[in-house]
GUGUKE-252193 format. One line per 2 residues: number of its first residue (from 1); their letters; for each residue x, y, z of C-alpha. Coordinates in Angstrom, 3 decimals. Each point is the difference from the previous one (the first is absolute). Example, Ala and Ser with C-alpha at 12.3 -4.5 7.8 and 13.67 -1.06 7.14 Angstrom:
% residues 2
1) AS) 12.300 -4.500 7.800 ~ 1.370 3.440 -0.660 .
***
This chain:
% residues 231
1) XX) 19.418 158.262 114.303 ~ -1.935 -0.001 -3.250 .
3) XX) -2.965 -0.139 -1.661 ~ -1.921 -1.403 -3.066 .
5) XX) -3.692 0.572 -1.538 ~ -1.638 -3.380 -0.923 .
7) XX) -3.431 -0.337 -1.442 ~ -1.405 3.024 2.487 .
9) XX) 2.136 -1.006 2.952 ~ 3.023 0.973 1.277 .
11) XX) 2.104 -1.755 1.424 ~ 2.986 1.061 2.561 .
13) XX) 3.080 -1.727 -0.042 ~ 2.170 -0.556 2.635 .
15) XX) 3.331 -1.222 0.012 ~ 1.444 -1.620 3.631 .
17) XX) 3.822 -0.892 0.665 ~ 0.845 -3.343 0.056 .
19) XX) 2.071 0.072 2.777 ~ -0.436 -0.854 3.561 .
21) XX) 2.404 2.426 0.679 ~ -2.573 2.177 -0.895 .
23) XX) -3.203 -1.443 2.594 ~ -1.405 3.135 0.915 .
25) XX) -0.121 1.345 -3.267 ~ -1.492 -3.239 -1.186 .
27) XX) -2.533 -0.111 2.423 ~ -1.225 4.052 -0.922 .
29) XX) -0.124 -0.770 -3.439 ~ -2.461 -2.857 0.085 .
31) XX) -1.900 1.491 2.284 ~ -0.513 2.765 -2.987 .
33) XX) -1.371 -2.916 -2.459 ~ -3.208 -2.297 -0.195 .
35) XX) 2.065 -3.244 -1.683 ~ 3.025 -0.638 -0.980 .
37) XX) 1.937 -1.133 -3.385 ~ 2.782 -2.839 0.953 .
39) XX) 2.147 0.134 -2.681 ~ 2.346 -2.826 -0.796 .
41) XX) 2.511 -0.652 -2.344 ~ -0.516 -2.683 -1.961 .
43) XX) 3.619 -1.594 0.159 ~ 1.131 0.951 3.753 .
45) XX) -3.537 -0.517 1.690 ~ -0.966 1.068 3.229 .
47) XX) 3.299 1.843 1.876 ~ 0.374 0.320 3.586 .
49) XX) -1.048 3.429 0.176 ~ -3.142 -1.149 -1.943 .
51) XX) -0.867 -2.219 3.320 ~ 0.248 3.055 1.975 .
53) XX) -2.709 3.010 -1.885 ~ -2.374 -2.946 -0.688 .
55) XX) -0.180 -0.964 3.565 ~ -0.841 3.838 0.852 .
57) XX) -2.460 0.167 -2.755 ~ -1.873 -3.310 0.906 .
59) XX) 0.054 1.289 3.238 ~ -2.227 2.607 -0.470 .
61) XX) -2.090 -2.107 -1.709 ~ 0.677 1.806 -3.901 .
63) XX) -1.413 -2.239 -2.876 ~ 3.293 -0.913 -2.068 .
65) XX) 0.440 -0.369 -3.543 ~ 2.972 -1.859 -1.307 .
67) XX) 2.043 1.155 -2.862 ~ 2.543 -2.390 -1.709 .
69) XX) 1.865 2.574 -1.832 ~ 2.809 -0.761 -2.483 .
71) XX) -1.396 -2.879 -1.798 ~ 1.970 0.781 -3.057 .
73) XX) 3.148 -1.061 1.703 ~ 2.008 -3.108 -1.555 .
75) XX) -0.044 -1.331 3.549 ~ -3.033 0.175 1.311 .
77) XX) -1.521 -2.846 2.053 ~ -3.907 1.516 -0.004 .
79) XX) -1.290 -2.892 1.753 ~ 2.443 -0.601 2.823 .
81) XX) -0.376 3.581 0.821 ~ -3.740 -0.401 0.608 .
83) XX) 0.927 -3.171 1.771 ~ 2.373 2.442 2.281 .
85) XX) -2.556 3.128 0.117 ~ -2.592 -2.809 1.251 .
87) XX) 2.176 -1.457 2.852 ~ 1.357 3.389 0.757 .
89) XX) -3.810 0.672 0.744 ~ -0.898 -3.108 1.947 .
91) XX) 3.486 1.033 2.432 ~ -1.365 3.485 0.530 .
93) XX) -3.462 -1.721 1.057 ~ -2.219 1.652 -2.493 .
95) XX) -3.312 0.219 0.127 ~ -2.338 -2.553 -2.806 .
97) XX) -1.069 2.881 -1.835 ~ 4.135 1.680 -0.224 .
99) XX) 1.358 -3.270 -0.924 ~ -2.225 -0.108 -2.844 .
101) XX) 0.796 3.266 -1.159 ~ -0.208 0.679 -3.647 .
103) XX) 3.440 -0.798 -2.085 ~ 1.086 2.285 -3.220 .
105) XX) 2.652 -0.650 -2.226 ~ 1.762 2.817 -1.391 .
107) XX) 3.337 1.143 -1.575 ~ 0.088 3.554 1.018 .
109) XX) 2.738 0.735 -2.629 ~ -2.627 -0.987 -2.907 .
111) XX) -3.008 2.143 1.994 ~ -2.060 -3.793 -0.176 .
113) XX) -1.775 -2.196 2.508 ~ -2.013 -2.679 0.020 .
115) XX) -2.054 -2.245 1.980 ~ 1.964 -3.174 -0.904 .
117) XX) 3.112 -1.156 -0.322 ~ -0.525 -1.573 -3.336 .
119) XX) -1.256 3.175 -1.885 ~ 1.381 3.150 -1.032 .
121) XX) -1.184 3.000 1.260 ~ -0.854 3.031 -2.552 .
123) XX) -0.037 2.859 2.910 ~ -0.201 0.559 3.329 .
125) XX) -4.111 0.175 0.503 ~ -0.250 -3.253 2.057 .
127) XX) 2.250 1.298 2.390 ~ -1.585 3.127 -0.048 .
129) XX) -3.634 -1.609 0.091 ~ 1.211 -2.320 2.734 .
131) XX) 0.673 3.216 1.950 ~ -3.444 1.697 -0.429 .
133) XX) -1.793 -3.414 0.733 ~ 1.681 -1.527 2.766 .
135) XX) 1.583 3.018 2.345 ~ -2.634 1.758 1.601 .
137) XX) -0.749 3.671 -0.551 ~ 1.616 2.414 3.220 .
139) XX) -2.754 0.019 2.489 ~ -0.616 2.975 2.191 .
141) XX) -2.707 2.798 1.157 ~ 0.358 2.833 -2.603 .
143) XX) -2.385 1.971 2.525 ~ 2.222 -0.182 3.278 .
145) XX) 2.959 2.102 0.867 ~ 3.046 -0.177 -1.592 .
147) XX) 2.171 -2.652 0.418 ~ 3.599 -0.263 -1.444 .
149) XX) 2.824 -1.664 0.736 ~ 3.402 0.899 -1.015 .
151) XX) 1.778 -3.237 -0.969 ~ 3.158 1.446 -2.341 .
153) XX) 1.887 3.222 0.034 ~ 1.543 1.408 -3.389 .
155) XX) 1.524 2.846 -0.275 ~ 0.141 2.742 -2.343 .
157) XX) 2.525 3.472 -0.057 ~ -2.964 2.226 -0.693 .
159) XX) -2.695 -1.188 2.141 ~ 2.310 -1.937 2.806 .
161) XX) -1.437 -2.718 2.005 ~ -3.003 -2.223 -1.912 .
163) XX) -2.342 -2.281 1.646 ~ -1.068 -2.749 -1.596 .
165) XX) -3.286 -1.901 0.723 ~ -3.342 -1.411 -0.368 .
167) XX) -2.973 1.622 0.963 ~ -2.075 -3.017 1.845 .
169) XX) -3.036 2.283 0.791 ~ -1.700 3.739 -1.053 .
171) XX) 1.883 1.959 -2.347 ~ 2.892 2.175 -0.131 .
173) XX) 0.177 3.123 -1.875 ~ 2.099 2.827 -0.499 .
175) XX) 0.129 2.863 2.344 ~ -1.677 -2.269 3.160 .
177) XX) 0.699 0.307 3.250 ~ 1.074 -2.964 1.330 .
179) XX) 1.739 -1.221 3.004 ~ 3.322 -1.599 0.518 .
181) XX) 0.314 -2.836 2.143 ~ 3.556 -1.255 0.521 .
183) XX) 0.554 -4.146 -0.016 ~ 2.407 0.287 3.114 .
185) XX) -2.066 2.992 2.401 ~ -3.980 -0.644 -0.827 .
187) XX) -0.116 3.238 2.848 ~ 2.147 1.964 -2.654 .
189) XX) -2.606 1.352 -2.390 ~ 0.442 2.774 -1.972 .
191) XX) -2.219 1.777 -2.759 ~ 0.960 0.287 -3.902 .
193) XX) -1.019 0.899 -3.087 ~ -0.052 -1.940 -2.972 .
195) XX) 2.343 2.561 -3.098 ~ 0.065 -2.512 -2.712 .
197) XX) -1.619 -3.360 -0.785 ~ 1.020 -2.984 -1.818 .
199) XX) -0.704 -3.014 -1.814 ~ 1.672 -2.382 -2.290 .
201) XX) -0.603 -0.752 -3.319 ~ 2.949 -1.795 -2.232 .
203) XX) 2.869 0.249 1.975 ~ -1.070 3.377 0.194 .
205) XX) -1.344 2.536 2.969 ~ -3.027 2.236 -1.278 .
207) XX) -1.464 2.540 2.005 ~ -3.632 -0.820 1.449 .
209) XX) -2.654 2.565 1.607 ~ -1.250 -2.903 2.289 .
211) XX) 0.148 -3.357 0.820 ~ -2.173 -3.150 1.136 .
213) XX) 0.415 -3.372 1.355 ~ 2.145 -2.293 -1.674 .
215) XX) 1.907 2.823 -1.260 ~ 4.138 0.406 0.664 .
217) XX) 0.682 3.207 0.388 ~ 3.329 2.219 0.151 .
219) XX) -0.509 2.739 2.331 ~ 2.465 2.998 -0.035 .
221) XX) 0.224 3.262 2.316 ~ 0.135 -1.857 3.642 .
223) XX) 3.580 -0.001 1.079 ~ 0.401 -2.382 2.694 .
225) XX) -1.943 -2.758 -1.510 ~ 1.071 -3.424 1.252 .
227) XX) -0.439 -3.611 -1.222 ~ -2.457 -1.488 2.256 .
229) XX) -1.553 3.198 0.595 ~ -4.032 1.112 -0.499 .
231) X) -2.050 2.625 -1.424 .
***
């Protein structure tokens, strides 16, 4: 997880494993994010594992913005790839709107992307301002209860067990009282309070007060946390 500030918005970034090895985990992470980026290399194209996270993400219906990173290399072939990303998109029975999903051109190496092939980038703002245009903001009810669930576990020798997650609706604040509902048992319920509260910033954690929607939060001080489960 991390995060960047962009013109007044901020913007959470999450990465996903490639690997469909890794399904479940897959499947919890884009259910954390509003659109996805589908990065491909500008040499290799689409891989096989590539098939396998966009078909989850057009799935649940995320708005996808394609990245055709490495542009700089010797052997790129920037126009077969699009050719590839397109028919990779027509197999996976996209809908109009995610087969014409906005294409960027970037080498990530030289922080540059652009909107075409044929032209150099100076920076990264058009992937950034494709970002703030075209995903849509987190939507939620910032007056209902709290909502939260826990889609990653870090860990941490000082604090233990950390749940990591979005908040989808109300607010989440330090020293609540919340309840614990576990993913397997939905009977098991059990009441905690919130010790220490995250969010990230860089690929940094900084301690927050509170929360609201949209937000991914680190929460410390609940020992039996699980993936899947909900405060």
């Amino acid at each position: 997880n991390t995060a960047v500030h962009y013109k007044g918005t901020k913007i959470n970034i999450v990465d996903t494993p490639g690997h469909a090895d890794f399904g479940g985990e897959v499947e919890r992470i884009l259910k954390m994010v509003n659109g996805v980026l589908l990065l491909v290399d500008a040499a290799e194209g689409p891989m096989p594992q590539t098939r396998f996270v966009l078909q989850k993400a057009l799935e649940l219906g995320h708005k996808v913005i394609v990245v055709v990173n490495k542009i700089d290399r010797l052997d790129a072939r920037v126009e077969e790839v699009m050719d590839e990303v397109l028919e990779l998109l027509l197999d996976l029975n996209a809908t109009d709107e995610q087969f014409e999903s906005p294409t960027l051109f970037c080498s990530a190496r030289q922080g540059i992307a652009s909107y075409s092939p044929n032209e150099t980038g100076v920076n990264l703002d058009p992937l950034f301002d494709t970002i703030v245009n075209y995903i849509p903001a987190p939507e939620g009810d910032p007056d209902a209860n709290t909502q939260v669930l826990i889609s990653t576990i870090d860990y941490n020798e000082y604090v233990g067990r950390i749940g990591v997650g979005k908040v989808e609706n109300g607010k989440i604040a330090v020293n609540q009282e919340l309840t614990l509902l576990n993913h397997h048992d939905l009977d098991k319920r059990k009441k905690v309070k919130i010790s220490k509260l995250y969010e990230f910033d860089g690929l940094n954690k900084v301690e927050v007060k509170e929360a609201s929607i949209g937000s991914i939060v680190a929460i410390s001080g609940i020992e039996d946390i699980h993936i899947g489960d909900t405060l």
